[in-house]
C-alpha positions in Angstrom: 121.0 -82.5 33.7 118.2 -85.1 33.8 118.2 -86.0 37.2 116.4 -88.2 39.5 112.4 -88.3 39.3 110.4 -89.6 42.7 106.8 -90.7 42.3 105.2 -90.5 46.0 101.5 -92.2 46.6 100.6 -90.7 49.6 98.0 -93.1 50.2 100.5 -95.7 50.9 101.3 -97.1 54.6 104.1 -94.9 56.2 103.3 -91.4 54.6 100.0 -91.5 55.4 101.3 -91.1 58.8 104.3 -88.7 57.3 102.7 -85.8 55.2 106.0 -83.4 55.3 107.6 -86.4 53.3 106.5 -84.9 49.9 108.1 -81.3 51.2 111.0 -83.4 52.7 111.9 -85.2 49.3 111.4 -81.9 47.5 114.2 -79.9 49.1 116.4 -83.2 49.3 116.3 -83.4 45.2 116.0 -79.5 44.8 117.4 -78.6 41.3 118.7 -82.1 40.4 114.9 -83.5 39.5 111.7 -83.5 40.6 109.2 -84.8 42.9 105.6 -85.5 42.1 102.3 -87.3 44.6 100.3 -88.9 42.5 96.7 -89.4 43.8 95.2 -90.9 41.1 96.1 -93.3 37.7 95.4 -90.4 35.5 98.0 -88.5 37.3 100.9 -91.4 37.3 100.4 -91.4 33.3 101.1 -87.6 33.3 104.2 -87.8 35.4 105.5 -90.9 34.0 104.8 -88.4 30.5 106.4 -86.0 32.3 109.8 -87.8 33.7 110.2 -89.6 30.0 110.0 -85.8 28.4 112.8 -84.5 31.1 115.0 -87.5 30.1 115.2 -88.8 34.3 118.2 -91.2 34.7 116.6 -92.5 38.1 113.1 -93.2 39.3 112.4 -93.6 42.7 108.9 -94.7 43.7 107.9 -94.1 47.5 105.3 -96.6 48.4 104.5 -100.4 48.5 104.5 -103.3 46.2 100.9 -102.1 44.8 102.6 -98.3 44.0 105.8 -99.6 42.5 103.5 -101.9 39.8 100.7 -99.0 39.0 104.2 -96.6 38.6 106.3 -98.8 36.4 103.3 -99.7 34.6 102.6 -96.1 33.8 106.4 -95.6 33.3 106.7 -98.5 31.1 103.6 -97.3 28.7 105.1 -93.9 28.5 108.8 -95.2 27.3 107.1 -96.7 24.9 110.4 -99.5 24.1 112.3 -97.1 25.0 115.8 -98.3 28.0 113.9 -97.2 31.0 115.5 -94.8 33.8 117.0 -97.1 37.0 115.0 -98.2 39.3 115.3 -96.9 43.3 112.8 -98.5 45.8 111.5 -96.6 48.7 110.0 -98.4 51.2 106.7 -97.2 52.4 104.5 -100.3 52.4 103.0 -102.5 55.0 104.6 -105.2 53.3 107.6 -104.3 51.1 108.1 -107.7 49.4 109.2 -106.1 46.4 112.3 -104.5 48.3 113.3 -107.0 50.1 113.5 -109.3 47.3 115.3 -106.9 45.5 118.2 -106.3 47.9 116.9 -102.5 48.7 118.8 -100.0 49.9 118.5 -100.2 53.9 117.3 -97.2 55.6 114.0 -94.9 55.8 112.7 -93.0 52.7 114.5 -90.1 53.7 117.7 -91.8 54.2 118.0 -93.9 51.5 116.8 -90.8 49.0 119.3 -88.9 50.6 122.6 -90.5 50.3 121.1 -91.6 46.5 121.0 -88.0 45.7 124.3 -86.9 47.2 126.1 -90.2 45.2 124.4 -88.9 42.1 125.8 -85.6 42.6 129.5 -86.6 43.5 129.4 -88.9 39.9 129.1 -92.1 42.2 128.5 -95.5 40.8 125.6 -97.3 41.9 125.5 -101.4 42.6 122.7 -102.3 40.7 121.1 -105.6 39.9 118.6 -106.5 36.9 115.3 -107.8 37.4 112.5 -108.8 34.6 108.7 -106.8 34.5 106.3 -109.6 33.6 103.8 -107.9 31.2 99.8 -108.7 31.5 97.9 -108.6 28.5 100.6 -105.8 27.0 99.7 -102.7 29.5 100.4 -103.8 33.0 103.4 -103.9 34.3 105.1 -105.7 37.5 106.9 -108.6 39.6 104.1 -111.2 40.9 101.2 -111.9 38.8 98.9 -114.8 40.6 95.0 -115.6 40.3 93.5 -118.8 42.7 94.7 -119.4 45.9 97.0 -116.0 45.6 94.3 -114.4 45.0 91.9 -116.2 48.1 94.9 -115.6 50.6 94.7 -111.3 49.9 90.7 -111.1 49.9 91.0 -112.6 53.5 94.2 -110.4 54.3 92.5 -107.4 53.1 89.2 -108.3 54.7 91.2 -108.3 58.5 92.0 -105.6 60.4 96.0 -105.8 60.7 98.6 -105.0 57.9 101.7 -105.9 57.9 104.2 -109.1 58.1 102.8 -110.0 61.3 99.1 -109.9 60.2 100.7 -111.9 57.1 102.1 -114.3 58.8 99.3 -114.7 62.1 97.2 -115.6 58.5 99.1 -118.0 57.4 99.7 -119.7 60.6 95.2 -119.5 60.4 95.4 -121.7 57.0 98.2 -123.9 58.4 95.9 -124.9 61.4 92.7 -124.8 59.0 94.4 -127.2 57.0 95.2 -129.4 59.9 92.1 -129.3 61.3 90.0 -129.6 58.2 88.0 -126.2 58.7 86.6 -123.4 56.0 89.2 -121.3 56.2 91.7 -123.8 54.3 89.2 -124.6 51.7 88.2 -121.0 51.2 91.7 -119.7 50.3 92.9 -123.4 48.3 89.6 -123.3 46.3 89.9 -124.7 42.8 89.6 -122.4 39.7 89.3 -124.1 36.1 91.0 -123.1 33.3 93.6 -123.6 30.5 97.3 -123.0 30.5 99.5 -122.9 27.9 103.0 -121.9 28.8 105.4 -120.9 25.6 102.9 -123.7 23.3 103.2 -126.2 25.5 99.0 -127.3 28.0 100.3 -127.4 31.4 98.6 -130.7 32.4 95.9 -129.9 34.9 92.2 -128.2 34.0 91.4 -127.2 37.8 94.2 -125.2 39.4 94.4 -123.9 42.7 97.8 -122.0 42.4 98.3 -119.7 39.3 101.4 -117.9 40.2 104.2 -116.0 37.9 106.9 -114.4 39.5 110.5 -112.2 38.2 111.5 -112.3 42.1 112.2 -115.0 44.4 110.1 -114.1 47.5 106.3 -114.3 47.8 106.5 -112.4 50.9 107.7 -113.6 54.5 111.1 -115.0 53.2 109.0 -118.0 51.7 111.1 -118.3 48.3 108.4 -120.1 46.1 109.9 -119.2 42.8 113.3 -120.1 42.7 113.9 -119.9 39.0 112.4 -116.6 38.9 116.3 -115.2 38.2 117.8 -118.4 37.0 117.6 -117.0 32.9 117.4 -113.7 31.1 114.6 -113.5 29.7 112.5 -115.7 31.8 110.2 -115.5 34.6 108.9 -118.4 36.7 105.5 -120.1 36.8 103.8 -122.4 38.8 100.2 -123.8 38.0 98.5 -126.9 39.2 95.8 -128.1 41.9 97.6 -128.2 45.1 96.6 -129.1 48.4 96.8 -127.1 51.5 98.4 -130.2 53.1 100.7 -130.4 50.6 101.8 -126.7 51.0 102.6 -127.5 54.7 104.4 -130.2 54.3 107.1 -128.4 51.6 107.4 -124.8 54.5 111.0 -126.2 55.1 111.2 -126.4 51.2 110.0 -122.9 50.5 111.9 -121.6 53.3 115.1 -122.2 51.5 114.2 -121.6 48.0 114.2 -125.2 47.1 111.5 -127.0 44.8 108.8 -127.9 46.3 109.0 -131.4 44.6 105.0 -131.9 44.2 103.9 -133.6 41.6 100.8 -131.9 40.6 102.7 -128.9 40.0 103.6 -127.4 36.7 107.1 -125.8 38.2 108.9 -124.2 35.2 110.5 -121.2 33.4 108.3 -119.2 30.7 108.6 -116.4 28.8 104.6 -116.5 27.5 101.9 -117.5 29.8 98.4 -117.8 28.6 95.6 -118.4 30.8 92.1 -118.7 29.9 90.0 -118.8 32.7 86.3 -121.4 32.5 84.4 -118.1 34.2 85.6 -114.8 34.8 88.5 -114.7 37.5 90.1 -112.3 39.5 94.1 -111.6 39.6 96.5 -110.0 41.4 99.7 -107.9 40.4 102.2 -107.0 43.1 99.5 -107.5 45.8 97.0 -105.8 44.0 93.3 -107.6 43.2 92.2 -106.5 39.8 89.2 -107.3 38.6 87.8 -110.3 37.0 88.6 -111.6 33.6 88.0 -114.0 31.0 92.0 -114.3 30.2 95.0 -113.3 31.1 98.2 -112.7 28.9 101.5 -112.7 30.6 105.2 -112.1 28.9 108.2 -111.1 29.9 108.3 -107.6 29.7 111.5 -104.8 30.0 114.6 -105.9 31.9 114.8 -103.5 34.5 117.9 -102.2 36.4 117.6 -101.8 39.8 119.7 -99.7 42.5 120.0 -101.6 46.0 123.7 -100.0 47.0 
């Protein structure tokens, strides 16, 4: 029986502070899969390896946005084209936006994993719901790829002492008043990065851009639903590029709020399935909240349609 397969980073927020979660998941699965903490990347190849060889029909991944990317990636490189296992999130993030966007399964870890298991045993059927991986430069793997202001906004988050949606949004409420009042803080998160764009053959019309931002979910994180398209067509993921203003980012809140478009002209707001950035100097990027290092280019496409479990 192939079973379910749970990747645990114990690094990430919640079981840093819960170490018996790895022997708690453990006797939850017992015969019907396995369990695996990955500490390093090295590692998360060998068990992705390892889950592909044993034929998993589930993968649950126990950690934040930043662990569910660096798993599927490794997952993703190991199917090889291959119709990859479902997908089960476990939150245990300090932000979870991932989950939330895709209509997770409500409970702790522990519970969730628990009643997955015990439907998977009585031959349940799961309510699942399909989502897009947006591929970078063929070997990463996840939801939210961004560079520019996306970028600018984690370097301060990460650089504060708070985690969390609160710390999230006591930052945002800093720019909002930055950009009111004219100070650094605006202008250090909105600063301009040059480079060309070409989305599926077609320049997107701007050389200095101060959002880059790709997206197979709706949310950006704190119910702000900045890619609405981002589900409207198989297939597709959603891009927005051009050289926004902060003010102009305050004045569409209400706008992204309710998932509406923002309706700014200097804003390249469309589907793509290719994406190809080349940056004027080396540029850093993020996927699913992580800052990678900097590059000349990035490459994104839409990668495997992945089916997600959320009831």
């Amino acid at each position: 029986m192939p079973g379910i397969g749970v990747i645990l980073n114990p690094r990430a927020g919640s079981n840093r502070k819960r170490p018996e979660r790895l022997r708690h998941f453990t006797e939850l699965v017992g015969e019907d899969g396995l369990v695996r903490a990955t500490e390093s990347l090295e590692e998360m190849d060998e068990v992705a390896h390892e889950l592909r060889a044993r034929g998993i029909d589930i993968l649950a991944v126990c950690g934040g946005d930043g662990s569910f990317f660096r798993s599927l990636s490794a997952l993703v490189r190991a199917y090889d084209g291959e119709p990859l296992p479902r997908f089960l999130p476990l939150r245990a993030g300090s932000m979870n936006t991932i989950a939330r966007s895709l209509l997770w399964r409500h409970g702790t870890p522990e519970r969730v994993l628990e009643r997955t298991v015990a439907d998977y045993r009585a031959g349940r059927p799961f309510e699942t719901t399909e989502r897009h991986l947006i591929g970078v430069d063929g070997h990463h793997f996840g939801f939210m790829v961004g560079s520019a202001a996306v970028v600018n906004f984690l370097r301060v988050y990460y650089g504060g002492t708070g985690r969390g949606r609160w710390a999230a949004a006591k930052l945002v409420g800093r720019v909002v008043a930055s950009a009111v009042a004219g100070t650094a803080l605006a202008r250090t998160v909105f600063q301009r990065t040059e480079a060309d764009i070409d989305c599926d053959g077609d320049r997107v019309p701007h050389r200095r851009f101060t959002v880059i931002y790709a997206s197979s979910i709706t949310d950006i994180g704190l119910g702000f639903k900045a890619t609405y398209l981002a589900t409207r067509k198989p297939g597709f993921f959603h891009l927005l590029a051009g050289p926004v203003r902060a003010g102009q980012v305050i004045g569409c809140l209400r706008r992204l709020r309710h998932g509406w478009p923002l309706e700014v002209d200097e804003l390249y707001d469309n589907l793509a399935a290719h994406v190809h950035v080349e940056f004027a100097r080396p540029s850093e990027y993020m996927i699913d909240g992580d800052v990678l290092g900097a590059v000349n280019r990035l490459d994104m496409t839409t990668g495997p349609r992945l089916s997600i479990i959320y009831k």
